[in-house]
Residue frames as qw, qx, qy, qz and C-alpha x, y, z in Angstrom:
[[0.205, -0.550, 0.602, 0.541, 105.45, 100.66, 135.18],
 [0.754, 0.406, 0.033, -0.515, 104.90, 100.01, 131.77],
 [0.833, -0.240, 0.475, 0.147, 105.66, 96.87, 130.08],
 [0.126, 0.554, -0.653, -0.501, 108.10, 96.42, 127.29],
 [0.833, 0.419, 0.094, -0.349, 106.35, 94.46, 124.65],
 [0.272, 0.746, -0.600, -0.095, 109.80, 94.12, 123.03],
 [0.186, 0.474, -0.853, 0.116, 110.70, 92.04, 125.31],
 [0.794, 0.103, 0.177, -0.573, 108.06, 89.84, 125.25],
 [0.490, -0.168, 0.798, 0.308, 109.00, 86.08, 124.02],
 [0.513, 0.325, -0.374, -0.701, 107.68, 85.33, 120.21],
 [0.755, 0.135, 0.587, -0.260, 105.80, 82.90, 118.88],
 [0.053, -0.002, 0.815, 0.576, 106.16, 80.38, 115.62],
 [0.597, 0.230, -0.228, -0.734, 103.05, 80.62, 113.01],
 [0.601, 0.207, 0.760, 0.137, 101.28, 77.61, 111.77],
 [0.009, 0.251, -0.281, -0.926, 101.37, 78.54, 108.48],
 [0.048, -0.594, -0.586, -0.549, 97.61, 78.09, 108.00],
 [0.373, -0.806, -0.256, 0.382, 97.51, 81.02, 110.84],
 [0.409, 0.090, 0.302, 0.856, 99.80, 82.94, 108.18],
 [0.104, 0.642, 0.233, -0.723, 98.09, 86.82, 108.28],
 [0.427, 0.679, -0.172, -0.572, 96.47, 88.91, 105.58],
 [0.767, 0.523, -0.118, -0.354, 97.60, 87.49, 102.41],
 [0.026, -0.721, 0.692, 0.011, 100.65, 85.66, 102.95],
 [0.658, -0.055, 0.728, -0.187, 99.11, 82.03, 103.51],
 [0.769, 0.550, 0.320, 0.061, 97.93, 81.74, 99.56],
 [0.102, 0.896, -0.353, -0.250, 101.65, 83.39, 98.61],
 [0.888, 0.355, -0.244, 0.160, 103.73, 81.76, 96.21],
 [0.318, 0.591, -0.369, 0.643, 106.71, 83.67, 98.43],
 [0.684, -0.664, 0.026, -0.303, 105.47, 82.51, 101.86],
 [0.158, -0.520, 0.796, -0.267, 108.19, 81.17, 104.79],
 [0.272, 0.276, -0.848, 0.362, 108.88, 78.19, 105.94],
 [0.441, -0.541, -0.569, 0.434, 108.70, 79.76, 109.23],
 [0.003, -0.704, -0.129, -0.698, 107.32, 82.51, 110.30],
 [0.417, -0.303, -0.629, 0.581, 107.60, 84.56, 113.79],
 [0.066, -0.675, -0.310, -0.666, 105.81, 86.79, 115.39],
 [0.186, -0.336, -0.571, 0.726, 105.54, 88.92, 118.42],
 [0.335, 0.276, 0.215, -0.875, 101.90, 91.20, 119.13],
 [0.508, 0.394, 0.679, -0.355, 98.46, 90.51, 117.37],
 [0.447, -0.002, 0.802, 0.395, 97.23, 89.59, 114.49],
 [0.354, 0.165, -0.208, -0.897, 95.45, 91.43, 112.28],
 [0.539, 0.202, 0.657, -0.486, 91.47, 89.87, 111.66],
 [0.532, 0.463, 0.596, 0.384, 90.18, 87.83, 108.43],
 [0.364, 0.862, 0.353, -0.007, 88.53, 90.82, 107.26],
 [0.248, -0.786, 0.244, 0.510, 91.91, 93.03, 107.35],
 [0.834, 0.512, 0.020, 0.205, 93.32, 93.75, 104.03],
 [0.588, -0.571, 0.089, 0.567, 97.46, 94.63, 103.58],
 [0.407, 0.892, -0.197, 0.018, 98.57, 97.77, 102.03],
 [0.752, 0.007, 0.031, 0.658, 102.77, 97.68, 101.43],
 [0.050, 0.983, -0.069, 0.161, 104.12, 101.31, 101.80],
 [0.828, -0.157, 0.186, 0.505, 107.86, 100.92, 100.99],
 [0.306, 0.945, -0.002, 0.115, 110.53, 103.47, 99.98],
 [0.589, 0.522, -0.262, 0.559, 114.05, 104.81, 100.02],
 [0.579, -0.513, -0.445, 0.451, 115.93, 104.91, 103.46],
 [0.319, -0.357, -0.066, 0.875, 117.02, 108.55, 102.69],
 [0.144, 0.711, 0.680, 0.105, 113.97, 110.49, 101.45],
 [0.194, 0.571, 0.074, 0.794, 113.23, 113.79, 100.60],
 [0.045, -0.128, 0.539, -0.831, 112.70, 116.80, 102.99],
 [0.539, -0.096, -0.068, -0.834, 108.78, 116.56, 102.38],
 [0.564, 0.081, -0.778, -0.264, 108.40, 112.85, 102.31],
 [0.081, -0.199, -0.819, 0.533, 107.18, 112.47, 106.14],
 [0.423, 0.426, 0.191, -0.776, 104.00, 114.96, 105.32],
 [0.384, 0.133, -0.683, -0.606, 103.53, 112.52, 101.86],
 [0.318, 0.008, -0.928, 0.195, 103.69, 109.42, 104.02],
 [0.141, 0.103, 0.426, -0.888, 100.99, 111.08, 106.43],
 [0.347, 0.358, -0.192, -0.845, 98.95, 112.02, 103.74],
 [0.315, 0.255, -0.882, -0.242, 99.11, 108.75, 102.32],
 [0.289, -0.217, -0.926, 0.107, 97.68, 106.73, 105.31],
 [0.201, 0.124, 0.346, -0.908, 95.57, 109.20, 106.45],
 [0.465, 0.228, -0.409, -0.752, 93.49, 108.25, 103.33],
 [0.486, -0.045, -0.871, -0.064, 93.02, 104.69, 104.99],
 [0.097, 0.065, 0.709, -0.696, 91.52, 105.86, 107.60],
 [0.607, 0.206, 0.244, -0.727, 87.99, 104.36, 108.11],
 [0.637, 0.343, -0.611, -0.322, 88.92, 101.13, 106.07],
 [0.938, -0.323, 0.115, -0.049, 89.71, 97.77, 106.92],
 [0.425, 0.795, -0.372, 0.220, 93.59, 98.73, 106.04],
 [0.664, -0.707, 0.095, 0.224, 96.53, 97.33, 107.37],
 [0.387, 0.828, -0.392, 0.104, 100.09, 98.83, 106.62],
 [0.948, -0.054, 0.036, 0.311, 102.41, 96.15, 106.06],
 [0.423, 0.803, -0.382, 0.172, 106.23, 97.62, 105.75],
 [0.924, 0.110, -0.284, 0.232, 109.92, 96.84, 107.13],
 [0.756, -0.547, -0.236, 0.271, 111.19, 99.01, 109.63],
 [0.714, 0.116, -0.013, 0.690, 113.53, 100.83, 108.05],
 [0.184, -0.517, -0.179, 0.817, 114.61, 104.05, 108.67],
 [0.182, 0.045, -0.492, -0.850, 113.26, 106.79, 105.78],
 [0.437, -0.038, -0.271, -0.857, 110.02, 105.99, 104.41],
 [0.460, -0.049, -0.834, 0.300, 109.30, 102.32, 106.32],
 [0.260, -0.238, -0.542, 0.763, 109.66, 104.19, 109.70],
 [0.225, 0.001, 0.072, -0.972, 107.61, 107.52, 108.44],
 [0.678, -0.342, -0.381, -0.527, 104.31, 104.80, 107.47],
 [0.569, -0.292, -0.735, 0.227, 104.54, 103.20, 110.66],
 [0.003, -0.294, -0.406, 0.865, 104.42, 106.55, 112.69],
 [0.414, -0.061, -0.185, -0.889, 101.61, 107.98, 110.39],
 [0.614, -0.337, -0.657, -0.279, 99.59, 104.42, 110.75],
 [0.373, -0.106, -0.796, 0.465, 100.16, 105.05, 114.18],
 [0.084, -0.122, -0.295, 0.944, 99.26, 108.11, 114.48],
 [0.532, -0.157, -0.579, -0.598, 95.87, 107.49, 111.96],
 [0.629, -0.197, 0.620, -0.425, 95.01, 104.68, 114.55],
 [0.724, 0.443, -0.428, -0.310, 95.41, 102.71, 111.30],
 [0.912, -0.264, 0.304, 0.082, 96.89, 98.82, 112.06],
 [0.273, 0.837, -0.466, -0.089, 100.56, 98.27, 111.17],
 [0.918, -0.325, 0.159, 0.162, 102.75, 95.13, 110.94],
 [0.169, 0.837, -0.515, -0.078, 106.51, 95.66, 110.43],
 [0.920, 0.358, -0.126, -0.097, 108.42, 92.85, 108.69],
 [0.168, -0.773, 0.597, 0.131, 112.21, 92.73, 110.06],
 [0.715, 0.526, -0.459, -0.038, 115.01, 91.18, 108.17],
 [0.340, 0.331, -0.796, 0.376, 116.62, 89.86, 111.43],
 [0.419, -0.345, -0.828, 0.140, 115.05, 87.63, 114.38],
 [0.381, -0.799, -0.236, -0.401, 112.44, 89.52, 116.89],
 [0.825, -0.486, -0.199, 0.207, 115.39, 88.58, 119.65],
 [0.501, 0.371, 0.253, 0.739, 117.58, 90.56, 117.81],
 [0.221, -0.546, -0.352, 0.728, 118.36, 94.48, 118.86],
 [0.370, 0.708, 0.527, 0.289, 116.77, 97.18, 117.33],
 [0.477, -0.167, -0.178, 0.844, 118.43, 100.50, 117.34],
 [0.009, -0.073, -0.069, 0.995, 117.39, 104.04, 118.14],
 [0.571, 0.121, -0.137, -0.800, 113.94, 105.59, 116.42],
 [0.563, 0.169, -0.622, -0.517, 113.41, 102.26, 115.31],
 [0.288, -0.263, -0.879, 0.275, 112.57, 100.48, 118.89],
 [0.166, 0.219, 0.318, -0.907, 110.48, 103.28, 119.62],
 [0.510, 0.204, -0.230, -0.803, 108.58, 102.37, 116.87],
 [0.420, -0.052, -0.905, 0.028, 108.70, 98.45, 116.93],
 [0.086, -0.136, -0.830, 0.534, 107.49, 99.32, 120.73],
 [0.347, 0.414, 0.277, -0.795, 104.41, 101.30, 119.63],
 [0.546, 0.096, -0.638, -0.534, 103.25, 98.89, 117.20],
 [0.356, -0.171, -0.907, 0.149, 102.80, 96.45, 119.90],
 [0.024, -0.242, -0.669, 0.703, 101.57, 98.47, 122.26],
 [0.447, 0.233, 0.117, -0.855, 98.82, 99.58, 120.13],
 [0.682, -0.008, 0.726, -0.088, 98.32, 95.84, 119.05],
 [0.537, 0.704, -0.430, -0.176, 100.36, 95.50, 115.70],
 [0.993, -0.005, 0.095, 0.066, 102.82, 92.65, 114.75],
 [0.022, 0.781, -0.573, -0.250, 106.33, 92.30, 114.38],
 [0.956, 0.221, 0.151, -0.124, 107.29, 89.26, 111.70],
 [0.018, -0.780, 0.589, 0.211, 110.13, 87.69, 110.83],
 [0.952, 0.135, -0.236, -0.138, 111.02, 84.33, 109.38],
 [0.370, 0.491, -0.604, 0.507, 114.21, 84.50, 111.25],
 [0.743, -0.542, -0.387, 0.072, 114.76, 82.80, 114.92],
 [0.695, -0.546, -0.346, 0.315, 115.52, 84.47, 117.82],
 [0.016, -0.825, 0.219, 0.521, 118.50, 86.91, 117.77],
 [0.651, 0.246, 0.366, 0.618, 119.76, 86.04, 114.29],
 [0.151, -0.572, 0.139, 0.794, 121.32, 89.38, 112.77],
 [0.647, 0.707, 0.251, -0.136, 120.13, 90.81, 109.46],
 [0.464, -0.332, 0.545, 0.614, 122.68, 90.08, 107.24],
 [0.047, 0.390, -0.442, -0.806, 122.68, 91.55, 103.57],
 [0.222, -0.254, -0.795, -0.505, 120.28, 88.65, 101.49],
 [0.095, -0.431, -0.775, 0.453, 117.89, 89.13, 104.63],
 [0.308, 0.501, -0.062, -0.806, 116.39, 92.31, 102.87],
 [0.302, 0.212, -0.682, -0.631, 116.03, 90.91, 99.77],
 [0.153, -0.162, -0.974, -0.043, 113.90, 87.99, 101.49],
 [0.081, 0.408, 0.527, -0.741, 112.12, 90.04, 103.87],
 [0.308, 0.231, -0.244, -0.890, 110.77, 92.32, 100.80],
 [0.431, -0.138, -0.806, -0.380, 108.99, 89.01, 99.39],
 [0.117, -0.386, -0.810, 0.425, 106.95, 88.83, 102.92],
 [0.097, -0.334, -0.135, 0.928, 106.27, 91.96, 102.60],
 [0.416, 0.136, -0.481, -0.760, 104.46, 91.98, 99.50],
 [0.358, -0.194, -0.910, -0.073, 103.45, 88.24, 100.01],
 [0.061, -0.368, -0.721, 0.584, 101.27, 89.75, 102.89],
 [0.221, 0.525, 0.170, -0.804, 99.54, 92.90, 100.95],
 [0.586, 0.524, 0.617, 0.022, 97.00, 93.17, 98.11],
 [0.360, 0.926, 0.029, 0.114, 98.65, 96.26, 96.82],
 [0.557, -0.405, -0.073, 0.721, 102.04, 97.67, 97.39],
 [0.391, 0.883, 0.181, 0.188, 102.82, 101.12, 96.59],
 [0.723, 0.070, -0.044, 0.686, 106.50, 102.61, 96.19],
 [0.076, 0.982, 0.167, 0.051, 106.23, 106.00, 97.28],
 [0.086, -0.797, 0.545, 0.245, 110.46, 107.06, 96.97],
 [0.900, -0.083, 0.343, 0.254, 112.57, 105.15, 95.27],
 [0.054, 0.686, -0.473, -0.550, 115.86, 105.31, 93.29],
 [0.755, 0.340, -0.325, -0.457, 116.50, 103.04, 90.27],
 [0.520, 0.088, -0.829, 0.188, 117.88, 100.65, 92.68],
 [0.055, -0.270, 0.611, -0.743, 117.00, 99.32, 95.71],
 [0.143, 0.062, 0.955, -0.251, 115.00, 97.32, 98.14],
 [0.439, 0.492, 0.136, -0.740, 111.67, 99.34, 97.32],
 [0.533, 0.515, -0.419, -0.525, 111.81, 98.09, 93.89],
 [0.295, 0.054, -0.944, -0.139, 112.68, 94.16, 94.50],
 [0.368, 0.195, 0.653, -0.633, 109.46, 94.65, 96.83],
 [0.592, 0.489, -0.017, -0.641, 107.44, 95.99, 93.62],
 [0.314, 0.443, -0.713, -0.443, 109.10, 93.30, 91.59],
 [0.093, -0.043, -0.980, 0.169, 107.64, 90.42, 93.59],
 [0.434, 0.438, 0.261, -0.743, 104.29, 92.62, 93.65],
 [0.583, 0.448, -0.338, -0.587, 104.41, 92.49, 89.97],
 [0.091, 0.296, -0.950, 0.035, 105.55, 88.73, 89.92],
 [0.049, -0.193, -0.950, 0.240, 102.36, 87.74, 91.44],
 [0.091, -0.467, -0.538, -0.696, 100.17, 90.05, 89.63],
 [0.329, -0.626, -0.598, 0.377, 99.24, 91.72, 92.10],
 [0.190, 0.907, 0.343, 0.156, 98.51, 95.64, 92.17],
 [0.562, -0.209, -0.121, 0.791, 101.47, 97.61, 92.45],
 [0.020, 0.963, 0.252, -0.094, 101.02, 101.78, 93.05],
 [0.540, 0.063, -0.032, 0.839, 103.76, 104.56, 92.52],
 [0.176, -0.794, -0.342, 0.471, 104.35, 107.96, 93.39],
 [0.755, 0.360, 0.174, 0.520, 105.44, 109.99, 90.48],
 [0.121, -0.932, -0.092, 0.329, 107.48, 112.97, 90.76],
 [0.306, 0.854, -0.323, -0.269, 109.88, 115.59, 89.14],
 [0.949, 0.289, 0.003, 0.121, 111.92, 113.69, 86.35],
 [0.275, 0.800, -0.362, 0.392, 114.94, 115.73, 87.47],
 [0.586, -0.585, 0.430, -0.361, 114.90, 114.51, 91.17],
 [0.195, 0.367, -0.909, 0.015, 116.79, 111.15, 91.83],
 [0.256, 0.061, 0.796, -0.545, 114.50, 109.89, 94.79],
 [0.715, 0.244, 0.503, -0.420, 111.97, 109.18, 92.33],
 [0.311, 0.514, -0.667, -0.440, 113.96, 108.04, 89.56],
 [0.189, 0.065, 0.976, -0.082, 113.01, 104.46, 90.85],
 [0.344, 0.604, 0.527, -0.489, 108.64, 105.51, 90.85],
 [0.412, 0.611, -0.114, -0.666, 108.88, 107.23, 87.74],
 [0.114, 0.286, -0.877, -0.369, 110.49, 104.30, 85.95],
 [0.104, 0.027, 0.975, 0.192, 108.04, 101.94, 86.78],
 [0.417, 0.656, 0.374, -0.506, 105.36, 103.87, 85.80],
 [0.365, 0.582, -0.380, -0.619, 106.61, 104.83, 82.52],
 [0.037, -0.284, 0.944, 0.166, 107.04, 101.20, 82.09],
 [0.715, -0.158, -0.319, -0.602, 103.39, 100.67, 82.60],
 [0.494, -0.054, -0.827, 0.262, 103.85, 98.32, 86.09],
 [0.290, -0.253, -0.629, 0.676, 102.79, 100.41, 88.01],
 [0.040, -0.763, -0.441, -0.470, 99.66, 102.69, 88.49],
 [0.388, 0.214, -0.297, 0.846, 100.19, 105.87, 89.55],
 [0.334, -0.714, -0.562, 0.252, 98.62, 107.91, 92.53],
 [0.164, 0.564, 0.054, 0.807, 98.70, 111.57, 91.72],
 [0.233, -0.593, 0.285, -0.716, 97.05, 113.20, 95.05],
 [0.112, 0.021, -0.894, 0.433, 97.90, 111.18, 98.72],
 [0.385, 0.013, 0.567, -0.728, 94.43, 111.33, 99.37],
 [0.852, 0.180, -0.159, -0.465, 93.09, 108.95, 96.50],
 [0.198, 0.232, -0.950, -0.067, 95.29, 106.21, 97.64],
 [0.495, 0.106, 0.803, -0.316, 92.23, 104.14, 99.49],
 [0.712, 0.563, 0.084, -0.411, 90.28, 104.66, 96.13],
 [0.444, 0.513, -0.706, -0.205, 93.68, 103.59, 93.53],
 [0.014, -0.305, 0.930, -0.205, 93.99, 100.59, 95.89],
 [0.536, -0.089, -0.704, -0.458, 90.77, 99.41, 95.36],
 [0.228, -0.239, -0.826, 0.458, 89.80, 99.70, 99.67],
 [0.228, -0.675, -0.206, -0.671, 86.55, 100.98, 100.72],
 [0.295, -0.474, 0.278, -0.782, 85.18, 103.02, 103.32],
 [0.008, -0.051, -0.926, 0.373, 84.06, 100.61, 106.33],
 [0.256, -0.443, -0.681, -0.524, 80.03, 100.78, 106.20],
 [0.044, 0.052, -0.507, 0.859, 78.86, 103.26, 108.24],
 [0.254, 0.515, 0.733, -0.363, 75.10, 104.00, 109.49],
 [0.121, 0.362, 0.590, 0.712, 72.60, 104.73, 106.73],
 [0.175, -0.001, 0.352, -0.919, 70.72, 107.64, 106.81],
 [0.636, -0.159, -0.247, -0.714, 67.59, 105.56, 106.03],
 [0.631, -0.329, -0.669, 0.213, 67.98, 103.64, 109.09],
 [0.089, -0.242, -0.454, 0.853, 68.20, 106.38, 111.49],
 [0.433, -0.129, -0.016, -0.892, 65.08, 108.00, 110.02],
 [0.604, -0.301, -0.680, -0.288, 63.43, 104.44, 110.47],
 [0.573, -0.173, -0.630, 0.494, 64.58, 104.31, 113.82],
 [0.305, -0.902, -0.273, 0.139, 62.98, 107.76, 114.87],
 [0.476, -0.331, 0.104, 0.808, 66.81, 109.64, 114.02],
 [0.405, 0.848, 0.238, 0.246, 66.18, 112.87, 112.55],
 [0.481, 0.007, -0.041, 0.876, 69.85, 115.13, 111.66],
 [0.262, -0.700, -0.216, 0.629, 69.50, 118.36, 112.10],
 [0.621, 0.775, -0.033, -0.115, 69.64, 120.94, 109.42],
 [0.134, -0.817, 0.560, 0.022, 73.64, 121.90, 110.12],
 [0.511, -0.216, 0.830, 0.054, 74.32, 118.04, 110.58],
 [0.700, 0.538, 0.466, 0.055, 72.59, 117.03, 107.17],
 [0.525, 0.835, -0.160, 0.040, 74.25, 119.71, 105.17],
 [0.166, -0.619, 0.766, 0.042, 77.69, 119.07, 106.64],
 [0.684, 0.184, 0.694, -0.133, 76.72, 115.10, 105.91],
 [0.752, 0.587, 0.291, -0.074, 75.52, 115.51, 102.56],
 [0.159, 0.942, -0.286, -0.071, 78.74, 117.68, 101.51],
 [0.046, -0.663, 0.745, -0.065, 81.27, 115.60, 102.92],
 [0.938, -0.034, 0.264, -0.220, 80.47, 111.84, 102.79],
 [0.948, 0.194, 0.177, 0.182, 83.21, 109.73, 101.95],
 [0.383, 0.675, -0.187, 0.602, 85.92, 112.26, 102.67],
 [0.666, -0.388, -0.398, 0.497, 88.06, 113.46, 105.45],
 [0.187, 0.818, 0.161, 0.520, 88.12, 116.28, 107.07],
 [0.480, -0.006, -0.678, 0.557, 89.97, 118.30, 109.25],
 [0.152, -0.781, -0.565, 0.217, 87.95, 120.53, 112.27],
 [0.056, -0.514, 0.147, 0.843, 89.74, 124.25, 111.12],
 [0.055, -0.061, -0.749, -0.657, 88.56, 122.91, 107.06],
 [0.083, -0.542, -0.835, -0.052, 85.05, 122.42, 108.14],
 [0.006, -0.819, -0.168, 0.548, 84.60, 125.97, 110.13],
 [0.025, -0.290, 0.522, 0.802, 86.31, 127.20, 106.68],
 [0.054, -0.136, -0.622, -0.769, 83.95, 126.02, 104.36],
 [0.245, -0.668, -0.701, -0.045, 80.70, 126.28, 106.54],
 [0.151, -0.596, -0.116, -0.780, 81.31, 129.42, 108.43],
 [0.704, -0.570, -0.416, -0.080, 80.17, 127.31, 111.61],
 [0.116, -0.786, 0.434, -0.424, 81.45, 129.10, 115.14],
 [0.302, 0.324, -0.884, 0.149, 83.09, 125.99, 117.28],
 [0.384, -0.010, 0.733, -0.562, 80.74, 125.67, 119.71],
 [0.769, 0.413, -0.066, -0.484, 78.01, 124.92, 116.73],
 [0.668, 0.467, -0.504, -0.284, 80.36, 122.95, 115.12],
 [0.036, 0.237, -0.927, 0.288, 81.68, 120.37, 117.85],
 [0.564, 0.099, 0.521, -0.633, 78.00, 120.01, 118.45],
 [0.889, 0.338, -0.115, -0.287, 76.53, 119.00, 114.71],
 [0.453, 0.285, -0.844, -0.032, 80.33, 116.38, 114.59],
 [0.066, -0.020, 0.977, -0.201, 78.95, 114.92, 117.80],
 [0.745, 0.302, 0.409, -0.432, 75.46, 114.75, 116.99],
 [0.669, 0.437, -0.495, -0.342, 76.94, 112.96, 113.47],
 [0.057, -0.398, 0.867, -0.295, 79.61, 110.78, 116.18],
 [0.437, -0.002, 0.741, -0.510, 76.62, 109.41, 117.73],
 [0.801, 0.339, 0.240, -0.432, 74.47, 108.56, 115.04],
 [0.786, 0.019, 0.573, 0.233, 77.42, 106.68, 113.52],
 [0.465, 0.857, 0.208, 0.074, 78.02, 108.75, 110.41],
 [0.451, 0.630, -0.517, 0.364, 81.48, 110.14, 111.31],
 [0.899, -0.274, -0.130, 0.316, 84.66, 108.76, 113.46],
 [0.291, 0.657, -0.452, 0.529, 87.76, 110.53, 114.59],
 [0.764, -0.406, -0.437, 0.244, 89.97, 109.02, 117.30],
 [0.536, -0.008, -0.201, 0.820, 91.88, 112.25, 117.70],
 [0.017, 0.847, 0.405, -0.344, 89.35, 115.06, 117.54],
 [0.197, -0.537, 0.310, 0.759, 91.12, 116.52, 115.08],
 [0.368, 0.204, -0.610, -0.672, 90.46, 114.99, 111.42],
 [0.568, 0.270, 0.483, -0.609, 87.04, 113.69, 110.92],
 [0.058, 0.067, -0.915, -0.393, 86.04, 110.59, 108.44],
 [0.662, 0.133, 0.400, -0.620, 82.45, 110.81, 107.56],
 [0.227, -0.111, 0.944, 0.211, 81.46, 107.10, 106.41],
 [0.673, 0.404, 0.348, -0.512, 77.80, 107.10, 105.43],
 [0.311, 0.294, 0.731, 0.532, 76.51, 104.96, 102.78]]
């Protein structure tokens, strides 16, 4: 039987044991709690915050979005909520990307519907739930407004992808901007409400903007994890293939999925599962799903 993580007791922080950025925050707790694992020095935190009632597309943005972290030392920081919250925590799940969710009410505290499903698959894939609240305290109304300041206080970027001109999204970005830190947006149509928040604080000039979901790891200033060089495998006696070198040389430092590759090569599957694992093995690309393929080479 499997275990519920949920219910798992939590633990208090020392707050020089504060994660990711949150220990050198002007906006750090008190106290901090936590239930599941910590994320490692080297881990940096993205924010990916938005409007609880998104557009129809905004789960395929949110995808898109963290997909682009994949192969970093990324971790998506957000808050649980339903809408755009909830959609980066499933995509970081689904990425294998780390995730910590931030909750405005104690870790003892119920969590309703979709949103324990997810809480429970952050742990179980060893993510964090935080809170500065004890035990079951309920999340009363300023509890958002605090929470957002963790939020940020934990991540080197944040990036508002929905937002109206109100709303929790935006007192996130304000405490982004507050502490000069990097703050992203998503801009879209000037007619649409749901980005009436994003467009503003771009036009204001707070916010840099991220035109296609696949240059967020570049706007955010995260690279690619350092993968094997190909002038160490040739020291080492590795010689690629032709197929594997020209796929390689094409695609470094880009994701792909395995239908996009046979598209632009032409390659029949059996050819082509061969030259990703002869790349797999020599370190050069990663995929935990067999599906979309991150080739790292320097």
């Amino acid at each position: 039987m499997e275990t519920n993580l949920l219910n798992e007791p939590y633990r208090e922080l020392a707050p020089e044991t504060y994660p990711l950025l949150l220990g050198q925050s002007k906006y750090r707790p008190k106290r901090l709690f936590c239930k599941g694992a910590l994320p490692s020095a080297d881990k940096i935190g993205i924010a990916m915050v938005g409007t609880r009632r998104p557009t129809a597309s905004a789960e395929e943005l949110c995808r898109r979005l963290v997909a682009s972290l994949k192969g970093t030392n990324a971790v998506v920081v957000s808050g649980l909520a339903q809408g755009i919250d909830s959609f980066c925590h499933k995509a970081s799940l689904d990425a294998g990307i780390p995730t910590i969710a931030v909750l405005a009410q104690g870790l003892d505290a119920k969590i309703d519907g979709e949103r324990a499903t997810i809480a429970e698959r952050i742990l179980q894939a060893g993510g964090a739930l935080l809170s500065e609240y004890e035990g079951d305290a309920p999340a009363y109304k300023g509890c958002f407004v605090a929470r957002n300041r963790i939020i940020s206080g934990l991540s080197q970027a944040t990036l508002v992808v929905q937002s109206r001109k109100k709303g929790g999204a935006l007192i996130t970005a304000q405490y982004c901007i507050d502490e000069g830190k990097l703050l992203l947006a998503i801009p879209g149509n000037f007619d649409c409400d749901l980005y009436s928040g994003t467009n503003a604080l771009l036009d204001s000039g707070h916010a840099k903007p991220v035109f296609i979901p696949e240059n967020l790891r570049s706007a955010a200033g995260i690279s690619l994890i350092e993968g094997a060089k190909i002038e160490q495998l040739t020291t080492c006696g590795v010689q690629l293939s032709s197929g594997a070198q020209k796929v390689f040389d094409r695609f470094n430092g880009f994701r792909k999925t395995f239908s996009e590759l046979q598209e632009d090569f032409g390659f029949k599957a059996p050819e082509l599962l061969a030259i990703l694992t002869e790349l797999e093995i020599s370190g050069l690309v990663t995929s935990k799903d067999n599906f979309q393929f991150y080739f790292n080479g320097a």
